[in-house]
N, C-alpha and C positions, 0 to 999 in steps of 0.2 A: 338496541343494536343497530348499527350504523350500516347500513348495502355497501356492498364491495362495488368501485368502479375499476374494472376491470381493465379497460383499455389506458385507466390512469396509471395502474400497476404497473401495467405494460411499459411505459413509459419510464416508470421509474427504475425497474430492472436496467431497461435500455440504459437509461443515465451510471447506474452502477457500471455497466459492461464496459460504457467508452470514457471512464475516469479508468477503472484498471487499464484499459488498453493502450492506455496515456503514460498512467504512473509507473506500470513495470515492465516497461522497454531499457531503459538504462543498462541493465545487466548486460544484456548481448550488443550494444552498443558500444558499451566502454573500447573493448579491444579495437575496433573500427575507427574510435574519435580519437583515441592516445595514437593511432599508427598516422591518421589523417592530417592530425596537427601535432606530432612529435612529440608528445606532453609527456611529462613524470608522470609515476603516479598521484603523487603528489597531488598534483594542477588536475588531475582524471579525477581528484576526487572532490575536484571543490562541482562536479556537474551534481551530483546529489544532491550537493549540499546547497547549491541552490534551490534546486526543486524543494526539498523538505524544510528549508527553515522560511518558504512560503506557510506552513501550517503555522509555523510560532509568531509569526506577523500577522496570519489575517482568519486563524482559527476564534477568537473570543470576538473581533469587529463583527465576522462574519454572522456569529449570534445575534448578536445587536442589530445589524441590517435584516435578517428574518423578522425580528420583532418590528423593526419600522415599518417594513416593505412588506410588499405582497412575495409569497415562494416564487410566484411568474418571475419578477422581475429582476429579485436575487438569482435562481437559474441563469435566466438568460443572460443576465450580464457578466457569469461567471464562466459561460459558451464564449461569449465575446472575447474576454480578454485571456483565455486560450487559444482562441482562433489567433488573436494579434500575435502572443507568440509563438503559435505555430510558422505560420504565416512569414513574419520574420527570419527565423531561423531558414526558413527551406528558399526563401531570395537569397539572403545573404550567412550563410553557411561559414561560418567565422568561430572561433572558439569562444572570445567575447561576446557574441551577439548569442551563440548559443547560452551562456549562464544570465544571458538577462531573459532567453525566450524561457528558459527553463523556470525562472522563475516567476514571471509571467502565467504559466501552464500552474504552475503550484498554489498560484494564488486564485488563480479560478476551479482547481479540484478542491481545496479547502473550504471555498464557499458552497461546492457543491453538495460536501460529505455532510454540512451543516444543514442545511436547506431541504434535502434530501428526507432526510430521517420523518422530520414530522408530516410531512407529506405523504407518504409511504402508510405512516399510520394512520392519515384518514381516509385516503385512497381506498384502502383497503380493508379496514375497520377495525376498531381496537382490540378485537375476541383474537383478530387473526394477524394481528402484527407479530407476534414471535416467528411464526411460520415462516409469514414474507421477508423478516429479514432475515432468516437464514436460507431462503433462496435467493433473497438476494446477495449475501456473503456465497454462493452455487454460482449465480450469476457471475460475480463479479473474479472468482478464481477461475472460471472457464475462459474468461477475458487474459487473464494472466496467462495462461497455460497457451490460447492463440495468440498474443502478441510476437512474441520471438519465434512463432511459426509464420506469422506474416512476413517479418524479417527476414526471414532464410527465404523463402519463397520469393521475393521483392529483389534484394539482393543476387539471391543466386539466376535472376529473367535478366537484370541489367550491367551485371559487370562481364567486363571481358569483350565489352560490345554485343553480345549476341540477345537477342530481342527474342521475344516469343511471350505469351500469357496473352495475348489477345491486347483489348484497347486500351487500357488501364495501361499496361504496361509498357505499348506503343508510346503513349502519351508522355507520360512518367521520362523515357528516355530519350524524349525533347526536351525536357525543361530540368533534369537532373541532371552535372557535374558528371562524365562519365566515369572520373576518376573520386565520385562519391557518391558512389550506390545506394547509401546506407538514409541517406537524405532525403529520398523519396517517403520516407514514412510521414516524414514532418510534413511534406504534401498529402498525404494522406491526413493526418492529423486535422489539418487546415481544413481539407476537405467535409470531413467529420465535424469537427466541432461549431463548423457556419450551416451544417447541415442543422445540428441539435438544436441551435439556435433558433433558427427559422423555423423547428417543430413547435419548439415550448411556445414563441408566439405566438401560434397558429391555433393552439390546444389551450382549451376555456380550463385553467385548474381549479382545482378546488378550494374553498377557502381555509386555510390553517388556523384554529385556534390553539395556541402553544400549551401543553398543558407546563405545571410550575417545575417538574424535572428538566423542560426543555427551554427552559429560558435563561438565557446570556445570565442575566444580573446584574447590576451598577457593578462598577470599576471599585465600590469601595468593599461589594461584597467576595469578591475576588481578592482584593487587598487579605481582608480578615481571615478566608479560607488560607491563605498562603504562607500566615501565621503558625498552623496549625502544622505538627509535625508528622502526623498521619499524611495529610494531603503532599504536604512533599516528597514522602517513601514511596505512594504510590505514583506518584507524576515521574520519580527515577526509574519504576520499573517499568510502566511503561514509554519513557527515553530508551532503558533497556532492550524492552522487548524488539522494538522498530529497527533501532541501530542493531540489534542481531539481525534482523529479518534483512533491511539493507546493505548493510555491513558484509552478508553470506549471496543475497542474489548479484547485487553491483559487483562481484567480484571473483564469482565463479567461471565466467567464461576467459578471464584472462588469467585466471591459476590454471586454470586445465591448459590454456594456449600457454603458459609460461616453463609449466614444468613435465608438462605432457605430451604437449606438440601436437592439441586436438583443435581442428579449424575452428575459429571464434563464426565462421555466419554457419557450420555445418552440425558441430559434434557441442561445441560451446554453448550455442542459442538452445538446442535440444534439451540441455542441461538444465540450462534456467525455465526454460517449459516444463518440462517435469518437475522441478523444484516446487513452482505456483501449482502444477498437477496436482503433487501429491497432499498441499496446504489444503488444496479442498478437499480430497478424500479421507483425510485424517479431519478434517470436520467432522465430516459423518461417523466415525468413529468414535469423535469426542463427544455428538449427541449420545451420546450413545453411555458412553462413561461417563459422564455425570450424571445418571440418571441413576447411577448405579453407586457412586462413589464420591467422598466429599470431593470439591474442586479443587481444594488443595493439598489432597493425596494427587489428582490426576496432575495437577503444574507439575509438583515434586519430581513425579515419573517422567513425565515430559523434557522439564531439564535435565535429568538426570542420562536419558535416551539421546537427548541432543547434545550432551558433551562427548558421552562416550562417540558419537556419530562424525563429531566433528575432527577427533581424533584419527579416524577412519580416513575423512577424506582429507587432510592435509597432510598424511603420514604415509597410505597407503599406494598402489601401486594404479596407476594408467586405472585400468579395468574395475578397481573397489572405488575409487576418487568418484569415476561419473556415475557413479549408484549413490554413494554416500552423500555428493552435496546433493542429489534430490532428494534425499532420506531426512535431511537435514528441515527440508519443508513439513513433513509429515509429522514429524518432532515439533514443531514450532505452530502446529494447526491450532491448538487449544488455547495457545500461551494468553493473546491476547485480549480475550471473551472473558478468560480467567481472573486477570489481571485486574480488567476494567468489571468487571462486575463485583469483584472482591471489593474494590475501589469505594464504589458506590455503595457499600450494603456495609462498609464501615463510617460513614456519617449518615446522619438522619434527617439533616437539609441541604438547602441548595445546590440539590442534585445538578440543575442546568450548568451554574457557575464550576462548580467540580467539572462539570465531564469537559466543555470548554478549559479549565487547566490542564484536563488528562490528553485534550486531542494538541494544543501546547508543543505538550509532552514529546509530540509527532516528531523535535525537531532530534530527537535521538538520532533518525532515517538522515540528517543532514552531518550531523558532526561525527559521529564511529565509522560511515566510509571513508571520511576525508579523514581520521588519524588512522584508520588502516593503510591510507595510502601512503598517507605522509612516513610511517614505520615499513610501508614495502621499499619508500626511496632510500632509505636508511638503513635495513639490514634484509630485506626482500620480500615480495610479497607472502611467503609462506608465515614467514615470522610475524609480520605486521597482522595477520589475518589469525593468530595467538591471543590480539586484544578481546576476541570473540569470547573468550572464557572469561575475562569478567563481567562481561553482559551476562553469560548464562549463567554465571556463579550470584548475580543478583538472585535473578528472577528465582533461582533456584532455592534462595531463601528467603523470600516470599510467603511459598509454602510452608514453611514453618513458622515463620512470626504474624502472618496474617489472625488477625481476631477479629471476622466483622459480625458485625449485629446480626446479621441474618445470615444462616449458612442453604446453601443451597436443598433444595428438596429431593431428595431418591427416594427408589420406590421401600428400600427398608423402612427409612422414615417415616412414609405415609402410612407403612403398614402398623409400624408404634403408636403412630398417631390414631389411627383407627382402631386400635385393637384399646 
């Protein structure tokens, strides 16, 4: 058994914290950059959709560079080139500049979520890798849940002119647009991620030996995988899964501001904070239920809980809507562990090359916001955000046609097995 470094963990949680803090700000953003730069929805939605279809360009390279390079140097240059687009975007604050910093940002957290993983697992040692990544999925949804809280707090010190929060704040409202508040994050961003940089260099990592799950694989063994009709049902549902998860946060604070009249930096951002809230508490729930129950009984439930929910919130009134789309998270906590582990435990090799098709997959988070916006410019956002039911109508059958080799363990199980 391998000694935990502790202080490496530490490190690596950190890195989970400030890619969520990165990745699910859009949500309470959108309303702010459509009002900023007059945009459709439409055009609102191609901001996702550059961030995520960063994962479909530089998810499988990104493998491949772990296996050339050292994790130091993968990390840190995947700090860097989120710093440039941070950086970028918060000089020059422009709609355009924002979909190329966004994507920019996309393609250094894709290298991240690669790089990351087997690191974690030596860091910390292979008995106790299950643990640590699911504190670091604790990690990484507490990040979610304070992002759109930094927002409201950022936002709500520098608009209107009135200054307060100390020197952060001071500062921030010299070099921020007064009439765009919201753009201080991307300073902050910038600030952060030249920060993480200058940590990884600084910190002697450990050396990563990949084990054979965790490696890229030739471009021809990806070819052959992509052949197979299993690996692309599950590569759609997880497209599915994302583009629900996306598709629901990128656009809750501007249906509650559209059809509610609830402040998008106040009642809005709140919203999408609980949303990423409740995806981590419904974790702990979902440890929980799979221990008890096969996985794809619990998917089944799960979609089945997130349709009726989502009915709720696009139907119901002011008061059910901002309970319902955070509910919507809690629904959606298990879907994707589900999905991806089902994924996996339905072939019997090239797990590395598989799971690099599944992260792929990610660019679902880019395409289903941008045709929900494109159907809100067309007959409104309530209708356009309708397309959400057939993502959940996949995943939902899933649960039923999934056959994989190995079904997960509960404690019935063990006890047949023992007995």
């Amino acid at each position: 058994m391998s000694k935990a470094n502790y202080p490496i963990v530490g490190l690596v949680f950190l890195i989970f914290f400030v890619i969520s803090l990165l990745t699910n700000i859009l949500g309470p953003l959108i309303p702010d950059i459509i009002r900023s730069f007059s945009l459709s929805l439409g055009l609102a939605g191609f901001l996702p959709f550059s961030f995520f279809v960063a994962y479909g360009v530089m998810s499988i390279p990104s493998g491949m560079l772990v296996e050339r390079y050292r994790a130091k140097a993968v990390i840190a240059a995947a700090f860097g080139v989120a710093f440039a687009g941070s950086l970028a975007f918060a000089l020059l604050p422009r709609f355009g500049v924002g979909l190329a910093s966004l994507f920019l940002i996309g393609i250094g957290m894709a290298m991240l979520q690669v790089a990351i993983n087997p690191l974690l697992r030596v860091a910390g040692g292979e008995q106790h890798f299950a643990f640590n990544s699911v504190m670091a999925q604790l990690v990484f949804g507490l990040a979610s849940f304070i992002s759109p809280q930094i927002y409201s707090y950022l936002v709500g010190r520098l608009s209107g002119g009135s200054v307060g929060g100390g020197a952060l704040v001071a500062t921030l409202a010299r070099i921020v647009p007064a009439e765009l508040p919201w753009v201080s994050l991307y300073w902050v961003f910038a600030a952060t991620t030249l920060l993480m940089c200058a940590v990884v260099l600084a910190v002697r990592l450990p050396r990563v030996e990949l084990k054979e799950e965790e490696r890229a694989g030739a471009w021809a063994t990806h070819a052959a995988l992509l052949e197979d009709r299993m690996v692309l049902l599950y590569a759609l549902g997880i497209f599915c899964y994302v583009g629900f998860e996306q598709g629901t946060a990128n656009w809750i604070s501007q249906f509650l501001h559209t059809y509610h009249g609830m402040d998008p930096q106040t009642a809005g951002a709140d919203a999408v904070s609980w949303f990423w809230g409740l995806m981590t508490a419904g974790c702990l729930l979902g440890l929980l239920l799979l221990k008890l129950m096969d996985s794809r009984k619990v998917l089944i439930g799960a979609a089945s809980l997130a349709i009726v929910t989502l009915g709720f919130a696009l139907f119901g009134s002011a008061p059910v809507a901002r309970v319902a789309f955070p509910a919507l998270g809690f629904c959606a906590s298990v879907m994707w562990s589900i999905i991806f582990s089902l994924a996996l435990n339905s072939v019997d090799k090239h797990h590395g090359s598989f799971s690099g098709i599944l992260c792929t997959a990610i660019t679902g988070g880019a395409v289903v916001p941008l045709v929900v916006g494109w159907l809100g410019d067309l007959f409104g956002l309530r209708q356009g955000m309708l397309f959400l039911y057939l993502t959940l109508g996949y995943i939902l059958g899933i649960g039923f046609w999934a056959r994989p080799l190995i079904n997960n363990a509960t404690l019935s199980f063990k006890t047949k097995e023992a007995a």
